[in-house]
Backbone as CSV, one residue per row, in Angstrom:
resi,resn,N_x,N_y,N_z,CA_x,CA_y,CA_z,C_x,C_y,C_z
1,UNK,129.401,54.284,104.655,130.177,53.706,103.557,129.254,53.266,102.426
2,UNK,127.782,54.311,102.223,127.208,53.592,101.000,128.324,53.672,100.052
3,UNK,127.703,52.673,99.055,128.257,52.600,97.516,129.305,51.382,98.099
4,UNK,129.956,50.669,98.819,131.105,50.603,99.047,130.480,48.926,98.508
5,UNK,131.696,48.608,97.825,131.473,47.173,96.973,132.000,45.662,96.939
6,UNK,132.605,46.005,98.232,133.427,44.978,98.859,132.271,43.466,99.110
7,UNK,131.537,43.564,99.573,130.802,42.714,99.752,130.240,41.623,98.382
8,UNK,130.309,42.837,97.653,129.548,41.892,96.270,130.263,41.562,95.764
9,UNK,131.881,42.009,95.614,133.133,41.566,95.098,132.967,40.062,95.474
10,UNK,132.919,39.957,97.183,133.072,38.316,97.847,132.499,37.149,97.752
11,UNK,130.856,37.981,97.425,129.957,37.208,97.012,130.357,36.538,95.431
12,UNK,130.237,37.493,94.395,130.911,36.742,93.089,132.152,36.008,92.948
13,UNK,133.007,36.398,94.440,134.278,35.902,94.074,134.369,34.091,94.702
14,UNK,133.083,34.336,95.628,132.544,33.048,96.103,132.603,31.712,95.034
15,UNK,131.638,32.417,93.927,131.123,31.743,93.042,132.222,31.590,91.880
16,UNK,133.241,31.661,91.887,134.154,31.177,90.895,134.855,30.121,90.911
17,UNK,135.111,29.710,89.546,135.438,28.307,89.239,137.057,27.814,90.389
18,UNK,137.097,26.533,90.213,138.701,25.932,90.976,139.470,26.614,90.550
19,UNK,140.516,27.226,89.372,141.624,27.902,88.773,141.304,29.506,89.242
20,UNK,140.191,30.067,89.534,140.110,31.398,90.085,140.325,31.510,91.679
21,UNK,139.967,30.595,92.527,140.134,30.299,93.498,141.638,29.812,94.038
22,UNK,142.215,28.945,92.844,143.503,28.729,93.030,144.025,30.139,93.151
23,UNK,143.888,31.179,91.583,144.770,31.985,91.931,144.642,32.987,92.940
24,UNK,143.692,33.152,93.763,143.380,33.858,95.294,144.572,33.210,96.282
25,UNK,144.250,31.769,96.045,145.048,31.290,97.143,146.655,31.838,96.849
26,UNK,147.316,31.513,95.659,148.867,31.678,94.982,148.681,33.619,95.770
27,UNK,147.778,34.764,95.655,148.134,36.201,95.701,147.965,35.778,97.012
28,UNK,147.284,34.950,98.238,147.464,35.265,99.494,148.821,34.712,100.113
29,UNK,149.163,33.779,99.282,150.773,32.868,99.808,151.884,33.621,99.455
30,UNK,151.574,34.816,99.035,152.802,35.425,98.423,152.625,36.709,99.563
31,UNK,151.547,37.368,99.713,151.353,38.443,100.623,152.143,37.453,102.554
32,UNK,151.627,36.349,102.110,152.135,35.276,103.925,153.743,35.564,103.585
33,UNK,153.895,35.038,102.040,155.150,35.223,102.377,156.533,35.839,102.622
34,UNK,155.846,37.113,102.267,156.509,38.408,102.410,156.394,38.516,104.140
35,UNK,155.370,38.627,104.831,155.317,38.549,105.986,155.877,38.107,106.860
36,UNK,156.088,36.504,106.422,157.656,36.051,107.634,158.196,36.152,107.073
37,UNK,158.902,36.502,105.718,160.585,36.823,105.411,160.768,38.148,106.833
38,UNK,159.805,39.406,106.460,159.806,40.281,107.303,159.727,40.604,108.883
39,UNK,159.094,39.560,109.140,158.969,39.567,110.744,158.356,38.146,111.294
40,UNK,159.230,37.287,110.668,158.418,35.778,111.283,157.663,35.474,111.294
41,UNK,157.603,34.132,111.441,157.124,32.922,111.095,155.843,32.485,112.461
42,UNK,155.781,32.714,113.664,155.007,32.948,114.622,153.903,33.979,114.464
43,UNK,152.738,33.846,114.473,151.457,34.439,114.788,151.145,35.483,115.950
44,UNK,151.790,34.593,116.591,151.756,35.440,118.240,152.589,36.574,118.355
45,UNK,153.401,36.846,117.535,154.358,37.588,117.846,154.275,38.531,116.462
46,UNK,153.728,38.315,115.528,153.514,38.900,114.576,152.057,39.158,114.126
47,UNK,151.235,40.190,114.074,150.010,40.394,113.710,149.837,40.500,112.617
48,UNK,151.113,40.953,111.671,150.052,41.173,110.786,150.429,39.707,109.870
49,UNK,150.774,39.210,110.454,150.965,37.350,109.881,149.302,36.578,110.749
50,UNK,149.143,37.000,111.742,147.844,36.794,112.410,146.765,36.940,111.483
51,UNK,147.098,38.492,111.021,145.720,38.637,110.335,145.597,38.429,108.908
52,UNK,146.285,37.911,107.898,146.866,37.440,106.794,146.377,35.703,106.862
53,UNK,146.676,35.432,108.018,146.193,33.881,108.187,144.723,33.602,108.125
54,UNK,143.710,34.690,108.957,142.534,35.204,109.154,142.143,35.236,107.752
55,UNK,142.767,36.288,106.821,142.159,36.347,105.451,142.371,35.262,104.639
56,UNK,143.260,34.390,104.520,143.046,33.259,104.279,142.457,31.943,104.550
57,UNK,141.866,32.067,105.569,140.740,31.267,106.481,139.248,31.489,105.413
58,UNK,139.272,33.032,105.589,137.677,33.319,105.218,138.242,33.263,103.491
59,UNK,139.193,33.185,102.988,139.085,32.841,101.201,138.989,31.365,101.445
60,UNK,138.683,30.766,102.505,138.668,29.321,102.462,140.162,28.943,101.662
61,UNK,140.807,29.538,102.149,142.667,28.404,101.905,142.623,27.283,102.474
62,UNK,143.052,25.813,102.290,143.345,25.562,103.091,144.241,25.346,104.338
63,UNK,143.911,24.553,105.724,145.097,25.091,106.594,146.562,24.726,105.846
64,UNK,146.327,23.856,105.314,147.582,22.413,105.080,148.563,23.895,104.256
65,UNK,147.475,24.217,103.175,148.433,25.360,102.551,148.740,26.375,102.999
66,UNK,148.140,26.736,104.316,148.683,27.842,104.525,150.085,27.484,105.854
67,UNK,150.060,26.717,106.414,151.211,26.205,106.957,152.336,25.481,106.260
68,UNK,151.946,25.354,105.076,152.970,24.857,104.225,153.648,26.431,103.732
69,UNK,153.054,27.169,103.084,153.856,28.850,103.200,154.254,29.252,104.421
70,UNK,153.716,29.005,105.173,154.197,30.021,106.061,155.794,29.294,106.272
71,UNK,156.266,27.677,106.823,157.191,27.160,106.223,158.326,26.712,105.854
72,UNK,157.436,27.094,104.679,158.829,27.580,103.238,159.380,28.624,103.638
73,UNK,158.397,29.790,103.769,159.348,31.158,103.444,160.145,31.043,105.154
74,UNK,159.848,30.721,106.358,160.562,30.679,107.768,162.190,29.921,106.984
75,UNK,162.168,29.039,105.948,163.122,28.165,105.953,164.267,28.653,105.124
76,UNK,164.523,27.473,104.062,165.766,28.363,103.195,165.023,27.706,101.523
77,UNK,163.296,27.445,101.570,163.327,26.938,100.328,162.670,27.894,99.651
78,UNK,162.126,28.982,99.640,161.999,29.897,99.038,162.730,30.977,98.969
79,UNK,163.528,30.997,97.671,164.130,32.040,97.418,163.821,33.384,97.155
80,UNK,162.738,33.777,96.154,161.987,34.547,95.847,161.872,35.454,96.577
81,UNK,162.122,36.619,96.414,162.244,38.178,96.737,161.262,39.049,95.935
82,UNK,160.072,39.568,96.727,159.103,40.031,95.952,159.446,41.894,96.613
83,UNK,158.662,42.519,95.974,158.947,44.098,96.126,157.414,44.685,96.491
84,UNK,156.663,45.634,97.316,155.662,46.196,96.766,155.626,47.359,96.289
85,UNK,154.958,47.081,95.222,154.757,48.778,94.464,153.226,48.782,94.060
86,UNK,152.551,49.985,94.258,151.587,50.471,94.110,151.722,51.388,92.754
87,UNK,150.495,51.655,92.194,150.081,52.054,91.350,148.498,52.638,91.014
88,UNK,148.638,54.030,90.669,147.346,54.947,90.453,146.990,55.232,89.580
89,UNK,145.821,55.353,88.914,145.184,55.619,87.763,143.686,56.367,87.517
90,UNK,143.433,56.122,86.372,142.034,56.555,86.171,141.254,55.305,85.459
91,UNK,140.048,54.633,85.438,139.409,53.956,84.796,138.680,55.108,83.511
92,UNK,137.945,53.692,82.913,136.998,54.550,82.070,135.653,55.563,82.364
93,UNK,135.902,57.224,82.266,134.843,58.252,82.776,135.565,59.087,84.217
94,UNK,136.751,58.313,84.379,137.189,58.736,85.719,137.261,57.922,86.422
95,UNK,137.140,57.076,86.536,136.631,56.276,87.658,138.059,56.045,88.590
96,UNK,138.293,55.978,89.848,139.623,56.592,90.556,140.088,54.798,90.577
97,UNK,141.494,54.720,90.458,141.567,53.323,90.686,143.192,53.455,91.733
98,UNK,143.441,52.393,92.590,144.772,52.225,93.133,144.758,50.653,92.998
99,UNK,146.037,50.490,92.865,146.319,48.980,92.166,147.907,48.619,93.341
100,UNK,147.589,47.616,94.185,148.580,47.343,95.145,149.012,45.893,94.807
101,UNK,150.551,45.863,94.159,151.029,44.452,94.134,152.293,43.825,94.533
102,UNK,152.758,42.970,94.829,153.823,42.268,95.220,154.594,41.417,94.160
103,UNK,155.759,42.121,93.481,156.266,41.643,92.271,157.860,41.519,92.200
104,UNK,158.385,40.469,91.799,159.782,40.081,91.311,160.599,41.013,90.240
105,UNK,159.761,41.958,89.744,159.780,42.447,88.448,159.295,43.926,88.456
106,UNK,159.571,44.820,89.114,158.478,46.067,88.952,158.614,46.379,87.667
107,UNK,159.498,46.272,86.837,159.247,47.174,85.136,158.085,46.325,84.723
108,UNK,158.205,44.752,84.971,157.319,43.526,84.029,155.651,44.664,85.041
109,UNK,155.841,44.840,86.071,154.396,45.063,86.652,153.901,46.214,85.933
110,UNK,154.403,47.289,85.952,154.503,48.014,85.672,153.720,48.560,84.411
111,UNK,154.380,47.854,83.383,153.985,47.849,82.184,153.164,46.941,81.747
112,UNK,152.612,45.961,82.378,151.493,45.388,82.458,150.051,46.100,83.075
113,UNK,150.321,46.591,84.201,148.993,47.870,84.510,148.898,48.497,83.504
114,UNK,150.261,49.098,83.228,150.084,50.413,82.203,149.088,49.758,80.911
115,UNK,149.546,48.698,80.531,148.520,48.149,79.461,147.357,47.937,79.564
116,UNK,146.842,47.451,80.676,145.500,47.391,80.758,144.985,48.357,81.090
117,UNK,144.881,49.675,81.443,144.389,51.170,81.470,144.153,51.380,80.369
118,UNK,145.265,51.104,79.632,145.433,51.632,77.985,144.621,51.245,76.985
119,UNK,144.487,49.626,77.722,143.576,48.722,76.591,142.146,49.287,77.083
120,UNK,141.660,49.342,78.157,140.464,49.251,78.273,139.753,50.801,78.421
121,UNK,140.699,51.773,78.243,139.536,53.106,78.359,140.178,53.819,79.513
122,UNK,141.565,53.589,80.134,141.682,54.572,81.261,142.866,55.134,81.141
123,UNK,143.969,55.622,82.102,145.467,55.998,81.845,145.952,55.785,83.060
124,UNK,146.952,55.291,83.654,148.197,55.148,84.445,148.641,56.495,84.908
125,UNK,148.291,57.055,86.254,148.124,58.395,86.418,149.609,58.492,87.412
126,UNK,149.960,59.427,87.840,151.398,59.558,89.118,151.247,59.009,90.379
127,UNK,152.277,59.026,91.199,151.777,58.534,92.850,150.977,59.448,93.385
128,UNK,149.917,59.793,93.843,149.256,60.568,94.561,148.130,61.343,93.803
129,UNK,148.008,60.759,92.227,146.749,61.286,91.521,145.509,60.766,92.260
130,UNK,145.111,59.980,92.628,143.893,59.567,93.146,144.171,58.908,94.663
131,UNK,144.841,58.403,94.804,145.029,58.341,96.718,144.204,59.162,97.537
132,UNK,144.258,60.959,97.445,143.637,61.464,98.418,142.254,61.171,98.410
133,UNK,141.690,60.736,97.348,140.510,60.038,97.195,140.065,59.388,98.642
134,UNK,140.974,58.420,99.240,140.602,57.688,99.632,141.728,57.403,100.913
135,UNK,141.030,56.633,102.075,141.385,56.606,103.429,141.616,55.277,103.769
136,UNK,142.645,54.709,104.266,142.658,53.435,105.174,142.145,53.110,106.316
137,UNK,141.516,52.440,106.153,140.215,51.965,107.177,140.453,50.338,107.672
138,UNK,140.617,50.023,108.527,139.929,48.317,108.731,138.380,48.250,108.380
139,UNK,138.386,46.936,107.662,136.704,46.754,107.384,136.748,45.195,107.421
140,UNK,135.597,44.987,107.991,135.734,43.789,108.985,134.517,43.555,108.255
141,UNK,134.235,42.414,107.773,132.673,41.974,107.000,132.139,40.408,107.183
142,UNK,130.579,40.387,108.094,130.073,39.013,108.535,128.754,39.060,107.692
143,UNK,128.895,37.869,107.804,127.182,37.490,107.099,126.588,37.403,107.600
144,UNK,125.290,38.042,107.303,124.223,38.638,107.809,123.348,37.206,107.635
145,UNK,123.189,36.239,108.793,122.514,35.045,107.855,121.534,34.902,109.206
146,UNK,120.725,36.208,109.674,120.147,35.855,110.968,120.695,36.130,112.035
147,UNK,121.710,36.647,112.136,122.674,36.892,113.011,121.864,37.970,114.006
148,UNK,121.432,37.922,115.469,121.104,39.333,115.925,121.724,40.934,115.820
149,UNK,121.189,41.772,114.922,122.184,42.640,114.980,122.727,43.683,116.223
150,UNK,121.702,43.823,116.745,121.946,44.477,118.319,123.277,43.799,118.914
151,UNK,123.208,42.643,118.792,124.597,42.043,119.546,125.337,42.198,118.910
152,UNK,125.131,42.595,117.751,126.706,42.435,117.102,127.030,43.797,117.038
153,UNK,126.326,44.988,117.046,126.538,46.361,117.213,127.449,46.347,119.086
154,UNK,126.648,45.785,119.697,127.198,46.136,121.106,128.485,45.423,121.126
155,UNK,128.572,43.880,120.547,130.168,43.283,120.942,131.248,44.046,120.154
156,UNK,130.356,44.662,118.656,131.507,44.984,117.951,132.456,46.522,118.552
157,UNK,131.334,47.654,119.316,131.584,48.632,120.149,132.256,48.167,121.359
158,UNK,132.258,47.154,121.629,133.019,46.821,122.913,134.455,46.683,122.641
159,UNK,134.344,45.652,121.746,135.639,45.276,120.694,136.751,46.512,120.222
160,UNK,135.599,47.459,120.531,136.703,49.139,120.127,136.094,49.260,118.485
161,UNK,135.623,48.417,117.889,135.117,48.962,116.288,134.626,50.915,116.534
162,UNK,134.615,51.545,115.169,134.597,52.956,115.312,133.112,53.116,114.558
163,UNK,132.618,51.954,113.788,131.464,52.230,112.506,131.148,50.739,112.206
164,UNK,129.309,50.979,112.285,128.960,49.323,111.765,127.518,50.098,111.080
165,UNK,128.225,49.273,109.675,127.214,49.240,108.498,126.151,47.935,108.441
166,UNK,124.590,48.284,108.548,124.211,47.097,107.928,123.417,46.759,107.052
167,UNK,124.002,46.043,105.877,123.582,45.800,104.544,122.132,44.576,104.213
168,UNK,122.035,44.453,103.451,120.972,43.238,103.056,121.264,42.352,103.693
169,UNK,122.562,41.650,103.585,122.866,40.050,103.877,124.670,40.297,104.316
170,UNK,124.753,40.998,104.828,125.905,41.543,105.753,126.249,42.639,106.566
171,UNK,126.953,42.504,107.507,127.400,43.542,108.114,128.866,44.176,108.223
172,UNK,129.049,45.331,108.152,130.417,45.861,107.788,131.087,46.744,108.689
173,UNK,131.721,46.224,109.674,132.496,46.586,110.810,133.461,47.520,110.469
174,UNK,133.681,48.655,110.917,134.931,49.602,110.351,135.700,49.715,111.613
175,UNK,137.219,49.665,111.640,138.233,50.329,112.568,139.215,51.402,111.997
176,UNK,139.865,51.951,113.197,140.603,52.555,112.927,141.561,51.444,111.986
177,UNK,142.827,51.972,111.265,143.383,50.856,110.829,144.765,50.213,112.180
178,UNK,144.746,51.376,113.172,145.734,51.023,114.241,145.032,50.010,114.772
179,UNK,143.740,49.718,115.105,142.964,48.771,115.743,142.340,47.994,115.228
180,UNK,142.465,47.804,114.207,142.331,46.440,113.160,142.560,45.231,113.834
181,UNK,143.654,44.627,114.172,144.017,43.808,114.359,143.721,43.222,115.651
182,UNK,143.085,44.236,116.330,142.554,43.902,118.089,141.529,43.458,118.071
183,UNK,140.614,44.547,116.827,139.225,44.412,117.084,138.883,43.059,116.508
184,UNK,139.795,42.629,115.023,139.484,41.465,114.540,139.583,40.635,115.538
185,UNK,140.428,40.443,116.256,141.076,38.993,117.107,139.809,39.373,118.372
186,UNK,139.544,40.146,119.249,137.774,40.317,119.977,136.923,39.771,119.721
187,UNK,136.950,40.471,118.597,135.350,39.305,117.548,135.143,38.108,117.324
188,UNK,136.895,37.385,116.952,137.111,36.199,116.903,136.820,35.570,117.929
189,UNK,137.617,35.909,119.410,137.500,35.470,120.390,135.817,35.333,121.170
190,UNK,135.250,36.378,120.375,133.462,35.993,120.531,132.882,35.245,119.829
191,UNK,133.478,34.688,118.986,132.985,33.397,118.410,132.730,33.927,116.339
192,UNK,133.052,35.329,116.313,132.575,35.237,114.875,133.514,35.117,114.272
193,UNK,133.100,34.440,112.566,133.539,34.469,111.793,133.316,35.611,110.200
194,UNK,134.311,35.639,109.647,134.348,36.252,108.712,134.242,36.266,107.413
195,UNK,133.832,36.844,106.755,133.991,36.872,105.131,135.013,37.431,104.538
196,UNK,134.521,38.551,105.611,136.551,39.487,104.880,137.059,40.394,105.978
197,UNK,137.973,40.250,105.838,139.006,41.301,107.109,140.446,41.586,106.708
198,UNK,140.264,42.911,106.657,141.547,43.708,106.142,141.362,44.921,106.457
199,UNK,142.626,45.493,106.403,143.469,46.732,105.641,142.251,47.217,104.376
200,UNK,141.555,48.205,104.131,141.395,48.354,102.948,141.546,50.126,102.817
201,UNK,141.451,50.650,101.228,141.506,51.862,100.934,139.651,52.395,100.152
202,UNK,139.260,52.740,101.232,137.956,52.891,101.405,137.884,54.668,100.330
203,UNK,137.040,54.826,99.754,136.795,56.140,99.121,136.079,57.213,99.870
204,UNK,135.817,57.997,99.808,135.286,59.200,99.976,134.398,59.280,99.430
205,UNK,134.514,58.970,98.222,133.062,59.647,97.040,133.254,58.866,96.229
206,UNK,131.980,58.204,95.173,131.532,56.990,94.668,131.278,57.544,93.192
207,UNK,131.686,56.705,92.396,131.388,57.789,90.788,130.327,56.526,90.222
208,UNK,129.353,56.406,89.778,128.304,55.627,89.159,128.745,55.561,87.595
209,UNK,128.780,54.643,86.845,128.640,54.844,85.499,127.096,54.094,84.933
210,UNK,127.220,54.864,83.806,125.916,54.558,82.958,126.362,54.289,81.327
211,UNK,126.818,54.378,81.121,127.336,54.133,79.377,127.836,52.706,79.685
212,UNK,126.921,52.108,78.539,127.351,50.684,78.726,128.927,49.708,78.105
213,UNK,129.257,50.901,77.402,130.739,50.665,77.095,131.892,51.461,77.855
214,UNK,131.338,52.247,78.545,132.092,52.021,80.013,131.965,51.214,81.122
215,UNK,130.750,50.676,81.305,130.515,49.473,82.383,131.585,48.300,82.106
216,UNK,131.107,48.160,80.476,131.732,46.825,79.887,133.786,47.465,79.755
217,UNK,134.221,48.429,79.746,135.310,48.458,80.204,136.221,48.364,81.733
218,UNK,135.340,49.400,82.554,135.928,48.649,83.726,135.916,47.191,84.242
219,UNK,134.425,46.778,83.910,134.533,45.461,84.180,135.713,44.529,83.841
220,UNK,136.456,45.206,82.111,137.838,44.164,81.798,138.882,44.675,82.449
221,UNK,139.021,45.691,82.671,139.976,46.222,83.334,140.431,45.634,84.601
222,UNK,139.155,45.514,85.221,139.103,45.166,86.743,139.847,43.474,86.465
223,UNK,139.089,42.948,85.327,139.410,41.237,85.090,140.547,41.047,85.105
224,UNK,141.544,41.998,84.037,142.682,41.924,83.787,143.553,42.073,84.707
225,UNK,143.431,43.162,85.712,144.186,43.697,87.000,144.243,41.876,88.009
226,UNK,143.258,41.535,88.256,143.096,40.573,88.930,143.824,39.385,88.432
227,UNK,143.511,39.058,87.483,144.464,38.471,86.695,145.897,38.112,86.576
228,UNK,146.204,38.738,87.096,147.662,39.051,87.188,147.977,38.504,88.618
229,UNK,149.213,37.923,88.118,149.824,36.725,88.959,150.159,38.322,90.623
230,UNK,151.020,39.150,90.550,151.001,40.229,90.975,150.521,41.325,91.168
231,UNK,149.477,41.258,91.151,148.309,42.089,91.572,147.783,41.873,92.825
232,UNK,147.752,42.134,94.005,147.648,41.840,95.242,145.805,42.675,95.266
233,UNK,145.507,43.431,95.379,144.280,44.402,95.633,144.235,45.408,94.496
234,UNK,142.835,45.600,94.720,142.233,46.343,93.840,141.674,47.672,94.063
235,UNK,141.396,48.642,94.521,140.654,49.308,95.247,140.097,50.550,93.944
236,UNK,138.596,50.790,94.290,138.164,51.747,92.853,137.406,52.288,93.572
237,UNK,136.562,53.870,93.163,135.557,54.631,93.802,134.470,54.058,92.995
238,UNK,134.104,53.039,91.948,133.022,52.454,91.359,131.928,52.188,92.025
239,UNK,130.630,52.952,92.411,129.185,52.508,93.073,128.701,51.629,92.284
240,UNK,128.816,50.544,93.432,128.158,49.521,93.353,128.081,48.639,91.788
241,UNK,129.211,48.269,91.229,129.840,47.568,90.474,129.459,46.031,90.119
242,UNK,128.919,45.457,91.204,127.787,44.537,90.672,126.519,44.414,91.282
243,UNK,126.105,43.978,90.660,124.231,43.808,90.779,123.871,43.395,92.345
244,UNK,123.673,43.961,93.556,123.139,43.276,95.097,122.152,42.606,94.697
């Protein structure tokens, strides 16, 4: 999985102010809360509310808030009916983009992506322009802070993991995406913790840019996408997008 940029995403996303962090927390309470409208309010009985709780652990949510969503939406005080719709494009030079969000509004979403492609150098492409690009994978990511890696190659192979990457100052666990949710809860149960664990849409092939007014466009692009109250994930073939 060279090129793959998930890691440095977490690291910068570490380092952002209280109101950026808030709005992580608001896109993960909305993904919880789609989850028990859909299949309850219990952990045990629902995984992928298990592992949603997990990713909000390692964005550092806190618990208070995340049992306060979970809740609401079990109860009758959230009304709110969200939809997901995805969306494909091109950045600036090509660059492959899929844009996954959870919205009240698909025209308002809609035409809000469409604008920021527009504004920044790219175009709003059909369902399936850039998808085959790219594969769903579990990717499971620990910090590398001394950690032995031998053990963590052997627990994570025990665990059923299929692929372990290891980076400077992390390591990057891959599953099938059927075994995502086993291998995470293994690992857990061995005592590790996480930085990130998900579902993700991993690429195939990595496009580099060099024109610095294309750097400086995806970069807004990417800002703007995030930005957005409904914008759930981001996923791009961009190598290595910020500085390791």
């Amino acid at each position: 999985m060279s090129g793959h940029s998930k890691w440095s995403t977490i690291k910068r996303k570490k380092g952002e102010n209280d109101a950026a962090r808030s709005k992580v927390f608001t896109k993960i309470g909305r993904e919880i809360t789609v989850c028990v409208k859909e299949s309850g309010p219990d952990p045990s009985s629902n995984s992928k509310l298990k592992d949603l709780i997990a990713k909000a652990k390692a964005s550092n949510v806190p618990n208070d808030n995340i049992d306060r969503v979970i809740k609401k939406a079990a109860g009758d005080g959230d009304k709110q009916s969200y939809e997901t719709a995805v969306y494909e494009g091109y950045g600036p030079n090509g660059i492959a983009v899929i844009v996954e969000a959870l919205t009240d509004n698909k025209n308002r979403t809609a035409a809000d992506v469409r604008h920021y492609f527009d504004k920044f150098g790219g175009n709003l492409g059909t369902m399936g322009c850039v998808s085959f690009m790219f594969e769903r994978k579990g990717v499971i990511i620990i910090e590398n802070d001394g950690i032995d890696e031998e053990k963590v190659m052997d627990d994570a192979m025990e665990c059923g993991a299929a692929d372990i990457d290891y980076q400077d100052d992390a390591i990057e666990i891959v599953t099938d995406p059927a075994d995502f949710s086993a291998v995470r809860q293994a690992l857990e149960d061995k005592g590790y913790t996480f930085a990130s664990a998900q579902i993700e849409q991993v690429p195939s092939t990595y496009t580099a840019l060099t024109d610095e007014t294309h750097i400086s466009k995806m970069n807004r692009l990417l800002e703007a996408l995030e930005d957005n109250d409904d914008v759930q994930e981001i996923w791009h073939n961009w190598e290595n997008p910020d500085e390791e």
